[in-house]
C-alpha positions as CSV (number, residue, x, y, z in Angstrom):
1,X,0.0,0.0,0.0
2,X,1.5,3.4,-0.8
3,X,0.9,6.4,0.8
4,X,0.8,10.3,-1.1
5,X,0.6,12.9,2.2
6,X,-1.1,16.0,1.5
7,X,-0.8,19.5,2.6
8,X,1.0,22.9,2.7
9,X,4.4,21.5,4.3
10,X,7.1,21.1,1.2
11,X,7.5,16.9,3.1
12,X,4.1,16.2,1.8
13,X,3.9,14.1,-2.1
14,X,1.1,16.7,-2.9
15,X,1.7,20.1,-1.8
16,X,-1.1,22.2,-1.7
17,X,0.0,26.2,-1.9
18,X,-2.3,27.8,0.1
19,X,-1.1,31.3,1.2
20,X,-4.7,32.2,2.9
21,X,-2.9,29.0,5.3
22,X,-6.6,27.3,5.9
23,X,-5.3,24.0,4.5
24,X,-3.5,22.1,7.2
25,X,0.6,21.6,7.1
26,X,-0.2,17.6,6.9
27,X,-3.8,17.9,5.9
28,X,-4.7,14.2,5.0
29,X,-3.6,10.8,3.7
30,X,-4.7,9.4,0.3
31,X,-3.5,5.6,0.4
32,X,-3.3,3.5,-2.7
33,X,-4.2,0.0,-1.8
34,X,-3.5,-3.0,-2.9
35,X,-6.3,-3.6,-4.9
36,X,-6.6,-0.3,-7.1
37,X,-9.0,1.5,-4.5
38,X,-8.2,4.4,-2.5
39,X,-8.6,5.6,1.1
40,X,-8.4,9.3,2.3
41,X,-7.6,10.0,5.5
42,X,-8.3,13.6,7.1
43,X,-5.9,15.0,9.8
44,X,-7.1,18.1,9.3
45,X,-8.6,21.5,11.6
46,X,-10.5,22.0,8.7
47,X,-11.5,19.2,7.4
48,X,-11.8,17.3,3.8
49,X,-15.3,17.3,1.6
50,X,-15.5,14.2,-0.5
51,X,-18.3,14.6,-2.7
52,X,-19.8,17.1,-1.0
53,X,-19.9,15.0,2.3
54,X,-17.3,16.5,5.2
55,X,-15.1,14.2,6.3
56,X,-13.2,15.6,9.6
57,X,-10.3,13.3,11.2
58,X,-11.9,10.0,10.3
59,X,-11.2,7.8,6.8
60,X,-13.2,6.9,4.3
61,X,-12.8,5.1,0.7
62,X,-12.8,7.0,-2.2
63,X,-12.7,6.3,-5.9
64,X,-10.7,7.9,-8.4
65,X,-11.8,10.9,-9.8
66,X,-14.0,12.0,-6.9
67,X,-14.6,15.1,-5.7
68,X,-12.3,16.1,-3.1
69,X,-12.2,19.6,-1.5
70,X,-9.6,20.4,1.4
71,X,-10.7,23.3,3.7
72,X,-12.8,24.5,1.1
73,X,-9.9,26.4,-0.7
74,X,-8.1,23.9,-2.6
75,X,-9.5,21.0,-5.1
76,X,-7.9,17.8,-5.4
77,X,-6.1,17.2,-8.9
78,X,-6.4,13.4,-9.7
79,X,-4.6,14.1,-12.9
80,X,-1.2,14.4,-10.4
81,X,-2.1,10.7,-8.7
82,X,-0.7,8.2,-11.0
83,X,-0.4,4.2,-9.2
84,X,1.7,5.6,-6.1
85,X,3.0,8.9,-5.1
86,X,6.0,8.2,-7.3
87,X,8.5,11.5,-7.2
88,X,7.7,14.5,-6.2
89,X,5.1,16.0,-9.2
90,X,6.0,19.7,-7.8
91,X,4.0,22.5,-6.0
92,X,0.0,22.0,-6.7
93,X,-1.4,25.5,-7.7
94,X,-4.7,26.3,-6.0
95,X,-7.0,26.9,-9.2
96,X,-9.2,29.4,-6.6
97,X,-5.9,31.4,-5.6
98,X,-6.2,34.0,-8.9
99,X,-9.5,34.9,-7.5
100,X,-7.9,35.3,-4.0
101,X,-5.5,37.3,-5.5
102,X,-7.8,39.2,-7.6
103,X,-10.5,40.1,-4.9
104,X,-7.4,41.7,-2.5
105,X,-6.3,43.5,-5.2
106,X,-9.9,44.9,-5.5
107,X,-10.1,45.6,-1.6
108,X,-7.2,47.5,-2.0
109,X,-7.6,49.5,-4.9
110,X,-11.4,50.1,-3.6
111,X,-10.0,51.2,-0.3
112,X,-7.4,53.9,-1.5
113,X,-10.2,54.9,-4.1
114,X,-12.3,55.6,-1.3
115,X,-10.1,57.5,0.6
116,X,-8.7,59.4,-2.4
117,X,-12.5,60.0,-3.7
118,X,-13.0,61.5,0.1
119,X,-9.8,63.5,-0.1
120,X,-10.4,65.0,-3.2
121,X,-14.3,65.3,-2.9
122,X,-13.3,67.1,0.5
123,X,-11.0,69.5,-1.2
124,X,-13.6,70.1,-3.7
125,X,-16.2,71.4,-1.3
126,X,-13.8,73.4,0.6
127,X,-12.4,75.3,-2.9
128,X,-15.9,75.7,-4.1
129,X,-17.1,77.0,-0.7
130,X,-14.1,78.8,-0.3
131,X,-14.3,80.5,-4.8
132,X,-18.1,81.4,-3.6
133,X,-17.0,83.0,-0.7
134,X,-15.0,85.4,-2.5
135,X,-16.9,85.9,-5.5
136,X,-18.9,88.1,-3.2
137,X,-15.7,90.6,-3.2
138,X,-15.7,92.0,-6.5
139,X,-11.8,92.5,-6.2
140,X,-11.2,88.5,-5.8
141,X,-14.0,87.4,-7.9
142,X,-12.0,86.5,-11.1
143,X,-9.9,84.3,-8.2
144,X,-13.2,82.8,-6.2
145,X,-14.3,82.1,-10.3
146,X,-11.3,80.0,-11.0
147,X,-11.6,78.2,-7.0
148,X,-15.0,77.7,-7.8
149,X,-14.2,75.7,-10.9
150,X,-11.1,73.7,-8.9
151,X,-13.5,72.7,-6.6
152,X,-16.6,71.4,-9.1
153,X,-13.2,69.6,-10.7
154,X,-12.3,67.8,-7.9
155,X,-15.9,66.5,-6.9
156,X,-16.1,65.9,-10.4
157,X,-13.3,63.0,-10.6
158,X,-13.9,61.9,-7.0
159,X,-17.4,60.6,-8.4
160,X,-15.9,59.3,-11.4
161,X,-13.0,57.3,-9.2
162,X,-16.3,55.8,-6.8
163,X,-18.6,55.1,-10.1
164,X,-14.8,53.4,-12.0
165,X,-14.4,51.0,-8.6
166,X,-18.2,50.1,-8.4
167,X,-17.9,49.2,-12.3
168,X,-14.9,46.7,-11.7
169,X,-16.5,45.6,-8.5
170,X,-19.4,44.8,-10.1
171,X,-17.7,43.2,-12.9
172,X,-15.2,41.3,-10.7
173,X,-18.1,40.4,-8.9
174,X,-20.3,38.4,-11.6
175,X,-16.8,37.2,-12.8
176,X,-16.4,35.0,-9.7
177,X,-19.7,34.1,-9.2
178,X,-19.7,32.8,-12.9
179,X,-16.6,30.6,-11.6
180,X,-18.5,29.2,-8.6
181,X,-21.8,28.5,-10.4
């Protein structure tokens, strides 16, 4: 009977990268018996789903070409599992990590948007308040004109930065629920 350990650690057969680290070091056990079958052990915090059924530090047989889930973040690649573990086939790559990657790249650009959009929406109110204030004074009016238009400017683009990150949320959005469903 051979043996192919699974998990983050770099000892395992099948190394699952997983930088969100939900996946256990030494997550589970898939042995190859005798007899062409297969058994899949969990070790896990997490736990395994096997066809949709959660299996959580307890075995169970499984047949090739399964469904099998770790921590629900990284699917099992059966193409990798050949008669034993054989030599190491090489880092797995997590098929969901892109969208991982993808939605923190969102948060982030959708967080300094925000704060820039409030910045410069900020700035806008104050130069427009500020241009009105002096196009009262006929001496600074051609001045309190040109803050005026500074200000309508900058509340201009700070809407246009929040309406640009709600389009590519929304578009990142159905884009990863298209992948899940």
């Amino acid at each position: 009977m051979n043996t192919i350990s699974i998990g983050r650690a770099p000892q395992n057969n099948y190394v699952i990268n997983d930088r969100t680290e939900v996946t256990s070091r030494f997550h589970a056990d898939l042995f190859v018996n005798g007899d062409g079958t297969y058994t899949l052990t969990d070790h896990s915090s997490h736990g395994t789903t096997v066809n949709g059924q959660l299996l959580h530090h307890s075995s169970r047989p499984v047949r090739y070409g399964d469904s099998i889930v770790f921590a629900n973040t990284a699917q099992f690649d059966w193409s990798r599992v050949g008669t034993g573990p054989g030599p190491d086939p090489g880092p797995y790559s997590n098929p969901m990590a892109p969208h991982a990657v993808a939605s923190m790249v969102l948060g982030i650009l959708s967080l300094v948007s925000w704060y820039g959009g409030l910045i410069l929406g900020i700035i806008g109110l104050c130069l427009a308040a500020n241009g009105l204030k002096r196009t009262r004074n006929n001496r600074e009016r051609y001045r309190g004109i040109k803050m005026l238009k500074a200000g309508l400017v900058c509340s201009i683009i700070a809407v246009s930065i929040y309406a640009i990150m709600l389009i590519v949320a929304l578009s990142l959005g159905i884009g990863m629920a298209s992948y899940y469903l």
